[in-house]
C-alpha positions in Angstrom: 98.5 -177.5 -61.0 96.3 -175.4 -63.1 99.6 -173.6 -64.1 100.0 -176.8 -66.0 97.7 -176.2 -68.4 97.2 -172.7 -68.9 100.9 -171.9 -69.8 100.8 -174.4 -72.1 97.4 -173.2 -73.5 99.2 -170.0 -73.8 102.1 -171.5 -75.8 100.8 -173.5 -78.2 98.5 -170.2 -79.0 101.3 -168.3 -79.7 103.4 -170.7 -81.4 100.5 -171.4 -83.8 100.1 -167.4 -84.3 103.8 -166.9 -85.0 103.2 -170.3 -87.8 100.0 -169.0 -89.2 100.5 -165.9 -91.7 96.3 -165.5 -91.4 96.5 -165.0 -87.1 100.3 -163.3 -87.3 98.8 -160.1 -89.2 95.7 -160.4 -87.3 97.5 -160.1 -84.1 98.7 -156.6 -84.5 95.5 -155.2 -84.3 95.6 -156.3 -80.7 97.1 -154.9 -77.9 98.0 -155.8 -74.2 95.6 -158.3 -73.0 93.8 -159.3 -76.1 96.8 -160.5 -77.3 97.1 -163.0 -74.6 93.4 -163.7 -74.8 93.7 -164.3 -78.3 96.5 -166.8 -77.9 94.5 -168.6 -75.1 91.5 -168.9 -76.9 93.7 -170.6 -80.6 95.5 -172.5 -77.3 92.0 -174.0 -76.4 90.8 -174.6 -79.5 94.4 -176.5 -80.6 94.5 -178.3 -77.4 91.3 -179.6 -78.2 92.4 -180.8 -81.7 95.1 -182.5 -80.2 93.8 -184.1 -77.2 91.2 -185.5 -79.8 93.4 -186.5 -82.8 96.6 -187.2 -81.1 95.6 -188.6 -77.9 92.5 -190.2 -78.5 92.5 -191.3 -82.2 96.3 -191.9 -83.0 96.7 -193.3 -79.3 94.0 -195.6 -79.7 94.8 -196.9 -83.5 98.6 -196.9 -82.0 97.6 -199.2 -78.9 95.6 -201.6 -81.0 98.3 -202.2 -83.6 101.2 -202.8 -80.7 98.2 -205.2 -79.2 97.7 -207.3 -82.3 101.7 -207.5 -82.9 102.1 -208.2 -79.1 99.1 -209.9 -77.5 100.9 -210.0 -74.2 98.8 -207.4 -71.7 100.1 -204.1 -70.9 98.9 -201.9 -67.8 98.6 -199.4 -69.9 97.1 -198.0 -72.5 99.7 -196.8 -75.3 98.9 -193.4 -75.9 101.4 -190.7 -76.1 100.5 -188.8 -72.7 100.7 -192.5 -70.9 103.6 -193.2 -72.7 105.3 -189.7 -71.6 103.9 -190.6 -67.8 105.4 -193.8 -68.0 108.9 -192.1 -68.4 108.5 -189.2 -66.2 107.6 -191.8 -63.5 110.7 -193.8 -64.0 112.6 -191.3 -63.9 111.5 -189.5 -60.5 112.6 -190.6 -57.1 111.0 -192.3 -55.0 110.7 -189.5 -52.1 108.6 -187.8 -54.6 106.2 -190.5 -55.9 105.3 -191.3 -52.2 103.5 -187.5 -52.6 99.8 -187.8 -52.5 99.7 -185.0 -55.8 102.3 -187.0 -57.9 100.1 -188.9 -60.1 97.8 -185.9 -60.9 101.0 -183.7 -61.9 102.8 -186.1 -63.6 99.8 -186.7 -65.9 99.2 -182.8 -66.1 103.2 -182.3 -67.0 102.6 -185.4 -69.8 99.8 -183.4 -71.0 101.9 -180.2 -71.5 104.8 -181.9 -73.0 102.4 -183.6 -75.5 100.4 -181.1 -76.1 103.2 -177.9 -76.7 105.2 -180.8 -78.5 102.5 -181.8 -81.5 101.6 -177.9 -82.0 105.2 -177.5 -82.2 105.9 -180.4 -85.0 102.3 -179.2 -86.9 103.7 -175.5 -87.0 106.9 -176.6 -88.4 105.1 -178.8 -91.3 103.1 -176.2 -92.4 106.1 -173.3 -92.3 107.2 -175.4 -95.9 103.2 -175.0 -96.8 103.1 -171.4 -96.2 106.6 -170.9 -98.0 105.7 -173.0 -100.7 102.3 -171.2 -101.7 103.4 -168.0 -100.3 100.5 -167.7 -98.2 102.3 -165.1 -95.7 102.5 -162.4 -99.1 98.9 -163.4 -99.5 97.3 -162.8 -96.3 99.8 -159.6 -96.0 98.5 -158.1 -99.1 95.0 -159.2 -97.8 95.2 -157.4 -94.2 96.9 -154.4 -95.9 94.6 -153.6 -98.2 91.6 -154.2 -95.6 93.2 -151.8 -93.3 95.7 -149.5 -94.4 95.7 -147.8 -98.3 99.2 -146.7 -97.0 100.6 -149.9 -96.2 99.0 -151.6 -99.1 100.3 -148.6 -101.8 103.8 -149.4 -100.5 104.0 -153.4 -101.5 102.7 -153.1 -104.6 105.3 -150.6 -105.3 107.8 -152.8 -103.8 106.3 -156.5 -105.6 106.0 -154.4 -109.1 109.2 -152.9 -108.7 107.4 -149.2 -109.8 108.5 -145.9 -109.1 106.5 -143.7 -105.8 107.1 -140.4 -104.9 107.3 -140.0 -100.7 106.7 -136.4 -99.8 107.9 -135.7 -96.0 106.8 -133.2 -93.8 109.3 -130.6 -94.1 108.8 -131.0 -98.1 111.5 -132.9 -99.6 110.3 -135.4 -102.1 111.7 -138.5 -103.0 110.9 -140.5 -106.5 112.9 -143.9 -106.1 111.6 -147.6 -106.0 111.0 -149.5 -102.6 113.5 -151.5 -101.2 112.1 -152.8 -97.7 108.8 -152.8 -95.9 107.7 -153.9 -92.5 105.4 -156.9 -91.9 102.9 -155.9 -89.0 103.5 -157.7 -85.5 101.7 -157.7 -82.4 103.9 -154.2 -81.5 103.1 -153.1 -84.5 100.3 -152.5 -87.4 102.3 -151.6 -90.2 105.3 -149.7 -91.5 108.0 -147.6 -89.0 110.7 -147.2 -91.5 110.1 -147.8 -95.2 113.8 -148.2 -97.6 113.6 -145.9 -100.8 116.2 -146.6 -103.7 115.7 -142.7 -105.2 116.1 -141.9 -108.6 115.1 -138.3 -108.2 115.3 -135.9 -104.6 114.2 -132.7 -104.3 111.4 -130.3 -102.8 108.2 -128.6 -102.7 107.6 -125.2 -103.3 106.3 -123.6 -100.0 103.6 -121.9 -101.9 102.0 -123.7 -104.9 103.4 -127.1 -103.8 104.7 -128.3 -107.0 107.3 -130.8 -106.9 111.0 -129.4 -108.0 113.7 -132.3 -108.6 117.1 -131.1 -107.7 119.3 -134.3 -107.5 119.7 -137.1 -109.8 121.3 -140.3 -108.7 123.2 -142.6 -110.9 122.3 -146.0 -111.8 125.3 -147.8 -111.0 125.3 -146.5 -107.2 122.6 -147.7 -105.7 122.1 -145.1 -103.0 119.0 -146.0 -99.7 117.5 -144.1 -97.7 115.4 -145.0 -94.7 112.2 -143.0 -93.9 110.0 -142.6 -90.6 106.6 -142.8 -91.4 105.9 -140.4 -88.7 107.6 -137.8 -91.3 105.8 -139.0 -94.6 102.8 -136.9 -94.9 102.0 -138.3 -98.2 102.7 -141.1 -101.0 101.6 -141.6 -104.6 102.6 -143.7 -107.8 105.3 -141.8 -110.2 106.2 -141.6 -113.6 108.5 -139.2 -115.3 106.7 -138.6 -118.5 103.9 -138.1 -116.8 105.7 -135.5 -114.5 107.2 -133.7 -117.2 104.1 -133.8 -119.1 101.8 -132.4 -116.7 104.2 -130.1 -114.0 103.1 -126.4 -114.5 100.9 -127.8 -117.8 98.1 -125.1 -117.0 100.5 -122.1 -117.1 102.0 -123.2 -120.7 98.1 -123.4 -121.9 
């Protein structure tokens, strides 16, 4: 029976991590175990919101109201886990309400329903919340530039739509405009692929290491590459002027 309460412990967690922007990035700094430990532990602490608000609070003012509207007595008391017991019992044959464990799991089952049920319908309300005030962008930006310079150079080239120069490991450059970036899961801590729109390709010199353009795309075909970051060895913000300004300066002076 304890089955009853720890899977559900374990969804609610999860669902609530997957809702909540703030505990989704967080996440994927864990791995194996902690994950599920994490979940179990936002489980607990919903479950014990609900059981409070839901079960004892709304039940109560809910059984009260139904009281003064129909004084007539009831057996029960109209909460929502009664009220789910009520129909599970119903519904179940007879052979099996005979059982000596019936009452316990049937309560225990009630529980789960109402308690996976609420997180649900509370996860779902505050998805518009989120979306609306773009709190997942918020807390991204937040864990990124917390943890990862790399991850956090890469949106604000993609949210201010400037230029970045992506130099891979076998020295081929590419100055373009980010198209897609990766949001961190619990797999995952930041980018596998990035998307690059280029405007300019080319290469490194194998000595000095200066940056020679060879290929210029057109405007009006919008080329994409993707990228490993496993092959990116480095990234930085670019601007032509500034490139032709300053490439092989110190040899002209």
């Amino acid at each position: 029976m304890l089955a009853f309460l720890i899977i559900p412990l374990l969804v609610c967690g999860l669902i609530w991590i997957k809702t909540d922007p703030k505990e989704h990035f967080r996440i994927s700094t864990y791995q194996g175990w902690l994950v599920y430990l994490h979940a179990a532990r936002l489980g607990f602490i919903i479950l014990c919101t609900i059981f409070v608000s839901v079960e004892l609070l709304l039940g109560s003012a809910f059984d009260h109201v139904v009281t003064l509207l129909y004084p007539e007595p009831t057996s029960i008391k109209l909460t929502p886990v009664n009220i789910v017991s009520s129909i599970l019992n119903d519904a179940a044959p007879q052979s099996i309400k005979d059982s000596a464990s019936f009452d316990p799991a049937i309560y225990l089952v009630s529980l789960s329903f109402v308690f996976v049920f609420s997180t649900y319908l509370a996860s779902f309300l505050t998805k518009g919340i989120h979306k609306k005030f773009a709190f997942k962008r918020f807390y991204l930006r937040k864990y990124w530039r917390e943890n990862s310079l790399f991850d956090y150079s890469l949106l604000q080239s993609l949210e201010n739509q400037s230029m970045i120069l992506v130099t891979l490991e076998d020295r081929k450059c590419y100055a373009g405009f980010i198209t897609r970036i990766q949001e961190p899961n619990e797999e995952s801590t930041g980018h596998k692929e990035i998307a690059v729109s280029p405007v300019l390709s080319g290469y490194r010199e194998k000595d000095t290491l200066l940056v020679l353009f060879t290929n210029k795309y057109p405007k009006d075909q919008k080329s994409r590459f993707i990228l490993p970051r496993d092959k990116i060895i480095s990234i930085s913000d670019f601007d032509i002027d500034t490139y032709l300004n300053t490439n092989k300066n110190m040899e002209k002076q």
